[in-house]
C-alpha positions as CSV (number, residue, x, y, z in Angstrom):
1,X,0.0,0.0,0.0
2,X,1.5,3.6,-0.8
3,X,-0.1,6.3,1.1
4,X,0.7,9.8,-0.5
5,X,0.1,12.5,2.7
6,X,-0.2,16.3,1.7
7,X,1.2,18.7,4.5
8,X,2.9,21.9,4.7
9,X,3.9,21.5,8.6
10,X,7.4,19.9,8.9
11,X,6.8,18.7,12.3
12,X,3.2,16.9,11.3
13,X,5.1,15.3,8.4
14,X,8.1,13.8,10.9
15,X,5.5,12.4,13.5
16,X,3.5,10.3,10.8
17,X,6.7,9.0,9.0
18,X,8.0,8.0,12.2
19,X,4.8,5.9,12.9
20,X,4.4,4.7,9.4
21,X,8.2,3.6,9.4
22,X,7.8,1.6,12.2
23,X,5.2,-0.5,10.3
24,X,7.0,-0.7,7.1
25,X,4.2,1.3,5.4
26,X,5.2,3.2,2.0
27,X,4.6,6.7,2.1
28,X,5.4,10.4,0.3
29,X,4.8,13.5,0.9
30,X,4.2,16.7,-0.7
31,X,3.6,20.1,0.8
32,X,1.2,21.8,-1.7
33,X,-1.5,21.2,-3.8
34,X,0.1,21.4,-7.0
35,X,3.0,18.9,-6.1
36,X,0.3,16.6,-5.4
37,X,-1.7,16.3,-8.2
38,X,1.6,16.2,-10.5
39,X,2.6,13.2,-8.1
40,X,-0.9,11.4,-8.5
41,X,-0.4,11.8,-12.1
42,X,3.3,9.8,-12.4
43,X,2.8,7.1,-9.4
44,X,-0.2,5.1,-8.2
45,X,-1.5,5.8,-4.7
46,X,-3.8,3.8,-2.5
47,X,-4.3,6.2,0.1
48,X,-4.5,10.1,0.1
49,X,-4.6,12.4,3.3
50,X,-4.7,16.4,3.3
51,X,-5.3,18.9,5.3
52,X,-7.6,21.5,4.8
53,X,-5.1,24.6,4.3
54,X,-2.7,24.5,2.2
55,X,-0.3,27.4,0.8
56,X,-1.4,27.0,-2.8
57,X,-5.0,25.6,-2.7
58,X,-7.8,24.6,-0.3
59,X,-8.0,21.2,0.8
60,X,-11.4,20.9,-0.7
61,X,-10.5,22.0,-3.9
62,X,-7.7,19.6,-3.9
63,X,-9.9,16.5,-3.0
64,X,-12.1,17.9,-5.6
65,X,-9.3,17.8,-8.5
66,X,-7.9,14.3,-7.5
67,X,-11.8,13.1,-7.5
68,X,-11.1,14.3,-11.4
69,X,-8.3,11.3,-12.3
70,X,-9.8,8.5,-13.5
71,X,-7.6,6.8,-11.2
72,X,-8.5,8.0,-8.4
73,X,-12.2,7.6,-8.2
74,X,-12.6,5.4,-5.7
75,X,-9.0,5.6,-3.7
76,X,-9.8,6.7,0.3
77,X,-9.2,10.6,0.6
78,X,-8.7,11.3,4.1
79,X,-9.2,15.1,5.1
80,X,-7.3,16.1,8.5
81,X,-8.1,18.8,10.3
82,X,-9.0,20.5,13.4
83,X,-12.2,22.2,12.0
84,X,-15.3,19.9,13.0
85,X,-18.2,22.2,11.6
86,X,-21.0,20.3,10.2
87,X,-20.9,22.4,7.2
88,X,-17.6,21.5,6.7
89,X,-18.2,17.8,6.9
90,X,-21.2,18.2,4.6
91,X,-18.9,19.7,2.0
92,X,-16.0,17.8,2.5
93,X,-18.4,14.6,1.5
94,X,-19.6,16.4,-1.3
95,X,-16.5,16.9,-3.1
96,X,-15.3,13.5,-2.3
97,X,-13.3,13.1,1.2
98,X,-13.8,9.3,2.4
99,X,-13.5,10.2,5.9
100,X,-12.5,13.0,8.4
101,X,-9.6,12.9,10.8
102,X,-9.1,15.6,14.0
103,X,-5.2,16.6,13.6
104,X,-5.0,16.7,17.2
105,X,-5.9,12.6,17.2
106,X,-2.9,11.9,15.4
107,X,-2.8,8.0,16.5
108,X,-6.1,7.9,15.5
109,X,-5.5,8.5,12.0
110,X,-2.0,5.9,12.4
111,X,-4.5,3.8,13.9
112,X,-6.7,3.8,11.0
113,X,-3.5,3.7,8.1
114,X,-2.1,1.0,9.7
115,X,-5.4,-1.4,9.7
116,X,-5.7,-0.4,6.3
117,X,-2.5,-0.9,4.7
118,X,-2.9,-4.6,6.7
119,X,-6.5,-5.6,5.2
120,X,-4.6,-4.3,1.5
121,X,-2.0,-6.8,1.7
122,X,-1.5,-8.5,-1.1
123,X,-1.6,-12.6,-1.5
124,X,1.7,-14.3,-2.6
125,X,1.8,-17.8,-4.5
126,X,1.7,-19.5,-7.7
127,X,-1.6,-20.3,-9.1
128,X,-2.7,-23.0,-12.3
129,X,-5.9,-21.9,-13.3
130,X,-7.5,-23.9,-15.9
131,X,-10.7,-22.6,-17.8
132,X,-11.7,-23.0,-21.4
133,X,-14.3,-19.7,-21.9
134,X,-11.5,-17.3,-23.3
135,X,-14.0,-14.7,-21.4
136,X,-14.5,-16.1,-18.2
137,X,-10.5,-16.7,-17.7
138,X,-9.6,-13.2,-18.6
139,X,-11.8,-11.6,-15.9
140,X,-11.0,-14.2,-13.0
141,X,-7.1,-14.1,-14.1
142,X,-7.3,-10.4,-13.9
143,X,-8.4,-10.6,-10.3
144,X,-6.3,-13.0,-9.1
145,X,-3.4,-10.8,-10.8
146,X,-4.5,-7.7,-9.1
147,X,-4.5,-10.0,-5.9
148,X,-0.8,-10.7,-5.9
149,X,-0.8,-13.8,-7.5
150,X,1.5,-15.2,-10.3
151,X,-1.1,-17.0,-12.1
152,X,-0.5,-19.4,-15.3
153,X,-4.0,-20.1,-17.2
154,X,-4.8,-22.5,-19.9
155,X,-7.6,-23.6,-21.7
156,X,-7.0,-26.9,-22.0
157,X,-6.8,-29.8,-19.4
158,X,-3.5,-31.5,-21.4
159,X,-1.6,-28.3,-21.1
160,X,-2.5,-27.7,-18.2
161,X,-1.4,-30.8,-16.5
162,X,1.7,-30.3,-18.6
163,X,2.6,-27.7,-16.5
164,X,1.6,-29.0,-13.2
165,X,4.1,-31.6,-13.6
166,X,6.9,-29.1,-14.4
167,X,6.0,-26.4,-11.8
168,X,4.9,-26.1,-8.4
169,X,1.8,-24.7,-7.5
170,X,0.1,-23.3,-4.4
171,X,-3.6,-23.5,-5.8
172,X,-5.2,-25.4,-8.6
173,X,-8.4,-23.5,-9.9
174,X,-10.5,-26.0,-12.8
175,X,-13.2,-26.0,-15.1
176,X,-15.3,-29.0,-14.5
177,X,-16.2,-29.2,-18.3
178,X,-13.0,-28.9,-20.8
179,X,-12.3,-29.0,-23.9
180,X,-10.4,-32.1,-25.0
181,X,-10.3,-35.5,-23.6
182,X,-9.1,-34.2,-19.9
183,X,-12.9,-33.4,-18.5
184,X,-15.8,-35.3,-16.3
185,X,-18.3,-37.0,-17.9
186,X,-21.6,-35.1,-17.2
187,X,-23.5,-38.0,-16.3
C-alpha cells in the first residue's frame, strides 16, 4: 500500500513517517497542492490524506481535483483537520473526502493507516488456473493478478497438466467441463 500524505507542517510530516516507518508502510509527501496532483499523475496511490489549508489551494479544492483522475475515483481521501463544523463535513463529503480525521488525534489517523495498509496486503503464490471460456478466464485471471498472484492459465486440461508436472503450484483452480479428452463425464 503507498499512502501519499499532503502537509505543509514539517513537524506533522516527521510524526507520521515516524509511525508509518515503524510498520513498514510506504509513504510520500508533498507540501502543496500542486505537487500533489503532478505526483498522482506519475505514481499510483492507495491512500490520500490532506489537510484542509494549504499554501497554494484549499484542501477541498484539492480533494475535488484528485476526484477528477480516472484513477482516483474510488481511492480513500482522508481530510485532517482540526475544523469539526457540520458544514464542513457536509462539503468535504460532497467533493469527495472518504472520511474526516481531527489533527490533534494523530494515533487515530495511524490507527486507521495502519489497519488499512494490513486488510490491503497482497496474496503471494503461484496459481494453475485452468478454464476453457476465453472470457470467463480473462476476468477471473485479472483478479487473481491484481490479488498478488503469479497465475498461469490454460484452456486446456492437457496443457494444463503439462505444466503442473513441471511447476509447483500453491492452488489449482478448474473447469469441471473442458475442452479435449481431460474433462468429467456429465452424467
Amino acid at each position: 500500500m503507498k499512502i501519499l500524505i499532503i502537509d505543509r507542517i514539517k513537524l506533522f510530516q516527521q510524526m507520521i513517517a515516524s509511525e508509518l516507518d515503524k510498520a513498514n508502510v510506504e509513504y510520500l509527501f508533498t507540501s502543496s497542492g500542486v505537487e500533489a496532483l503532478a505526483l498522482l499523475n506519475q505514481e499510483s496511490i492507495d491512500l490520500v490524506c490532506l489537510p484542509l489549508f494549504l499554501d497554494d489551494m484549499d484542501g477541498l479544492e484539492l480533494c475535488h481535483s484528485i476526484r477528477k483522475i480516472e484513477l482516483y475515483n474510488n481511492t480513500p481521501i482522508i481530510l485532517i483537520t482540526a475544523d469539526n463544523a457540520p458544514l464542513l463535513m457536509k462539503k468535504a463529503l460532497q467533493v469527495g473526502v472518504t472520511d474526516i480525521f481531527d489533527k490533534k488525534n494523530i494515533n487515530a489517523l495511524i490507527s486507521f493507516i495502519l489497519s488499512l495498509s494490513q486488510e490491503e496486503m497482497q496474496l503471494k503464490g503461484k496459481v494453475l488456473y485452468v478454464e476453457d471460456s476465453k472470457s470467463q478466464r480473462l476476468f477471473l485471471l485479472n483478479i487473481l493478478e491484481h490479488q498478488g498472484l503469479t497465475v498461469d492459465s490454460f484452456a486446456s486440461g492437457e496443457a494444463a497438466w503439462n505444466a503442473f508436472q513441471a511447476a509447483d503450484y500453491d492452488l489449482v483452480i478448474t473447469d469441471i467441463v473442458l475442452e479435449g479428452s481431460m474433462t468429467l463425464p456429465l452424467s
